[in-house]
C-alpha distance (Angstrom), angle and dihedral (degrees) to the residues before:
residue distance angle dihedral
X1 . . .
X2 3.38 . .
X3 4.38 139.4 .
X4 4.12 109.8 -97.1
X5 3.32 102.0 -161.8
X6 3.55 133.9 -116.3
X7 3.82 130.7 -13.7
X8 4.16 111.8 -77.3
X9 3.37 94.9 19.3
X10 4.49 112.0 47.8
X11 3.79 120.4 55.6
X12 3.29 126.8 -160.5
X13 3.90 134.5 -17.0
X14 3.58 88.0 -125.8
X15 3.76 113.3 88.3
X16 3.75 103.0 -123.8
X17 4.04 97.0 15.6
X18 3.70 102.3 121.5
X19 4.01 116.8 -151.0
X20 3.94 108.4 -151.1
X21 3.85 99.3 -162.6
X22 3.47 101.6 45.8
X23 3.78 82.7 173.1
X24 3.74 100.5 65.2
X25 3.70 95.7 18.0
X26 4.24 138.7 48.5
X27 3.58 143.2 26.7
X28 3.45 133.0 104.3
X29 4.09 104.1 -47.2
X30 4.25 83.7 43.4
X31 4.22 96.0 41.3
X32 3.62 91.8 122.5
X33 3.29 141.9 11.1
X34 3.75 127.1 -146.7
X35 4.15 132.0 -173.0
X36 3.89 126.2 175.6
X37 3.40 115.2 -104.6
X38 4.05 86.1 -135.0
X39 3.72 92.3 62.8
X40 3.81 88.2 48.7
X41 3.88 79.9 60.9
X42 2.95 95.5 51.6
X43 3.60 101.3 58.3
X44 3.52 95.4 34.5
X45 4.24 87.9 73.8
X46 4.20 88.9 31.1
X47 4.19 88.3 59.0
X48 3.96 90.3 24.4
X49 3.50 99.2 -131.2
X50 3.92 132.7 102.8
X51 3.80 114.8 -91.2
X52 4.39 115.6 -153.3
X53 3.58 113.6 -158.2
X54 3.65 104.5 -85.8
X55 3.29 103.2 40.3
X56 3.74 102.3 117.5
X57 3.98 81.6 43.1
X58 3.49 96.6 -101.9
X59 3.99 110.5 157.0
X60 3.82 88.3 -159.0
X61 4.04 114.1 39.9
X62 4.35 99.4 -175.7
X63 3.29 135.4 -167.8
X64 3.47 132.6 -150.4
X65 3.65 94.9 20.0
X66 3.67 127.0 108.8
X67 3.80 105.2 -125.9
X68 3.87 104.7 168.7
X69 3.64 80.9 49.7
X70 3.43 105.8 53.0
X71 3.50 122.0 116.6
X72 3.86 120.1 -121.9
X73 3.54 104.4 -104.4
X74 3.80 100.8 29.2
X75 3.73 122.0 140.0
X76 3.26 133.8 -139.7
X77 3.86 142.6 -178.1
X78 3.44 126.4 -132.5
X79 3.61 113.2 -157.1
X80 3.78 111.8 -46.2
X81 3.82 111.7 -27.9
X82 3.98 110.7 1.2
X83 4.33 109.3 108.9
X84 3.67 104.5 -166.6
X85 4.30 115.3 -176.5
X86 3.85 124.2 -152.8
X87 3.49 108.2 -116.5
X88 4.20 113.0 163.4
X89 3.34 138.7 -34.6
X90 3.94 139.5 -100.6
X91 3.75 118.3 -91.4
X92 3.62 115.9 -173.4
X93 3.36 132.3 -108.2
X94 3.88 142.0 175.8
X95 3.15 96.0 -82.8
X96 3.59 98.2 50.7
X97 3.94 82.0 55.6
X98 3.19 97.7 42.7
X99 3.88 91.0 54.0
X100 3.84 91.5 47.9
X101 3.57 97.1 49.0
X102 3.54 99.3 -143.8
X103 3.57 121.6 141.1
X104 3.80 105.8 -125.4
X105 3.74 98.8 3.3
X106 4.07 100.2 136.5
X107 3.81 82.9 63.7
X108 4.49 91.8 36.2
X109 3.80 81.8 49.2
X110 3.39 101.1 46.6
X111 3.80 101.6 39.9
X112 3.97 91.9 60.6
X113 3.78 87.6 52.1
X114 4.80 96.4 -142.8
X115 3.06 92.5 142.8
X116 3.89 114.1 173.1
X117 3.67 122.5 -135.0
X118 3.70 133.0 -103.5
X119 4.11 108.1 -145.4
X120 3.56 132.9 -163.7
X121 3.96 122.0 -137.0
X122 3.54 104.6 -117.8
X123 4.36 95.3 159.4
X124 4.18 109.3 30.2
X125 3.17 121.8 -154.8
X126 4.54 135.3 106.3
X127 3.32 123.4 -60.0
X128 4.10 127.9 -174.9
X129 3.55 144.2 -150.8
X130 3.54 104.9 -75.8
X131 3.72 104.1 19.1
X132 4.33 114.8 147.6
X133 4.20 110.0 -99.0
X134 4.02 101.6 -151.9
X135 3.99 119.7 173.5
X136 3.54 99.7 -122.4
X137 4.08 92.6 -179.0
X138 3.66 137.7 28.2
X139 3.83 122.6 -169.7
X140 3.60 123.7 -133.6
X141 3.77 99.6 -114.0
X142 3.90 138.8 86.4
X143 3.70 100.6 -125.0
X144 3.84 114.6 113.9
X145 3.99 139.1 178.3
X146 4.02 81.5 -99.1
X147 3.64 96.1 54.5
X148 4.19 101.9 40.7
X149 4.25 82.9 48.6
X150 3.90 89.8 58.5
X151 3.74 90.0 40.9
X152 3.50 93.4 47.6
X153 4.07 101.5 40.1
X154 4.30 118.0 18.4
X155 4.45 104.9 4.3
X156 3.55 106.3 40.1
X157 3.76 90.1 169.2
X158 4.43 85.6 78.1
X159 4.28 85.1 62.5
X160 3.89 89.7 94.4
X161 3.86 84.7 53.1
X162 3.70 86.1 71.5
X163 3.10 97.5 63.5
X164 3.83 95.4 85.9
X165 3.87 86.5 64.1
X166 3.85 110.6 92.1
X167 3.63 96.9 172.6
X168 3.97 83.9 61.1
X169 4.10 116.8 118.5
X170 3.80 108.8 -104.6
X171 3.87 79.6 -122.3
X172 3.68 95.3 75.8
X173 4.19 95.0 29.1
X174 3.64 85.8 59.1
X175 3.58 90.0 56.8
X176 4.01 92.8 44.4
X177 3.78 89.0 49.9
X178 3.87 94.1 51.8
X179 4.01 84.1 57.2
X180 3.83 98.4 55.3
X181 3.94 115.1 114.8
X182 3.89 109.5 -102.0
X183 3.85 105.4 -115.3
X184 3.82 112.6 -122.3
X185 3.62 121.9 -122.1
X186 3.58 114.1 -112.8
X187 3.91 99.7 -168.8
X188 4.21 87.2 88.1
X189 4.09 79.8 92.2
């Protein structure tokens, strides 16, 4: 694991993950991408069909661990030295449909709102199959991967929510910002 760099430019945080649309896709607030192994199972008997880690093109598939529920900002460690942050979640693309094959599934996958998580690499180092995921950090704020992907996608009226998240890419707090009521100017008398 390791930081790629900025948006457009760095892949993946995985050494020898390659990123094809660095536009969309990537850099430091996308280095890695993580999905619970339970929502995997999920689908798997909702699409009746068996679903291998890394099918959704997560580089990290957990278990255990609440993703939809994380809170931006969170850290974890993965097995003995790696720090990873929550930064935003996944919204589906084309692509992402296009690799699933599923008629419809940007709207399937959005509707039931399990997400995944996109992580920054705070700590580099290797990590293996196997190796223990503990939240080493919580922030002191409300605003989870479930909340900024129904901000972001289907209730757009949540984005000022977001605002409470620091750790939050400017991407998304750009968005939130543009939502904010415009304050009314009281010198009319």
């Amino acid at each position: 694991m390791r930081a790629p760099g900025v948006k457009g430019v760095g892949g993946s945080g995985l050494v020898g993950d390659r990123v094809r649309d660095l536009r969309h896709h990537g850099g430091n607030d996308q280095a890695v991408y993580a999905y619970a192994r339970e929502d995997l199972d999920a689908w798997a008997v909702e699409l009746a069909r068996p679903l291998p880690c890394g099918t959704f093109g997560e580089n990290l598939t957990t278990s255990g661990i609440d993703v939809t529920g994380a809170l931006i900002g969170e850290r974890w460690q993965v097995g003995a030295k790696v720090v990873l942050e929550v930064a935003v979640p996944r919204v589906p693309c084309r692509v992402f449909a296009g690799w699933l094959g599923e008629h419809g599934w940007v709207k399937t996958f959005t509707a039931r709102a399990v997400p995944g998580a996109y992580l920054r690499v705070i700590e580099p180092g290797i990590i293996q199959n196997g190796d223990p995921i503990t939240v080493v950090h919580r922030p002191g704020h409300d605003v989870t991967i479930s909340l900024v992907f129904r901000a972001l996608t289907n209730e757009s009226a949540l984005l000022p929510r977001l605002l409470a998240a620091h750790a939050l890419p400017d991407e998304a707090k750009e968005r939130a910002h543009k939502r904010l009521p415009i304050a009314l100017d009281d010198s009319s008398g």
